[in-house]
C-alpha positions as CSV (number, residue, x, y, z in Angstrom):
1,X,38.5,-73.0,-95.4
2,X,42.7,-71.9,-95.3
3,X,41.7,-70.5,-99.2
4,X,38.9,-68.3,-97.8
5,X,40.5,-67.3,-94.3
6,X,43.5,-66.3,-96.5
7,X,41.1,-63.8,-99.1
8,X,39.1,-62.6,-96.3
9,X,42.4,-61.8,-94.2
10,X,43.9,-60.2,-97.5
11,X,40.8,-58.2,-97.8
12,X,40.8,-56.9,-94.5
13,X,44.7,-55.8,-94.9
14,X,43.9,-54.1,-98.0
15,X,40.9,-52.4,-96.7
16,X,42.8,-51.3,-93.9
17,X,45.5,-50.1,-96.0
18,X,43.6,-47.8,-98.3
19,X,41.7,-46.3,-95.1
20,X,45.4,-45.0,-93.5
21,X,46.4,-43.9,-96.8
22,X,43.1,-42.3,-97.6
23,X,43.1,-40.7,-94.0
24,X,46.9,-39.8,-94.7
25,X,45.9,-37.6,-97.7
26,X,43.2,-36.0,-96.1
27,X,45.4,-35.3,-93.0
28,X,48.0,-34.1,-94.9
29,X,46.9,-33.0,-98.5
30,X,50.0,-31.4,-98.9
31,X,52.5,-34.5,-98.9
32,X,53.3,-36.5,-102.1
């Protein structure tokens, strides 16, 4: 149960992290 709380939690993070920096870009195309 820990191993699969710990890939679904990771999953999440990662998910979330490629929204902001997806919605980053768009909000700012500009930046690099």
């Amino acid at each position: 149960m820990e191993s699969g709380w710990m890939d679904t939690a990771l999953a999440r993070w990662a998910a979330l992290a490629s929204a902001s920096t997806i919605a980053r870009r768009i909000d700012r195309p500009n930046d690099k």
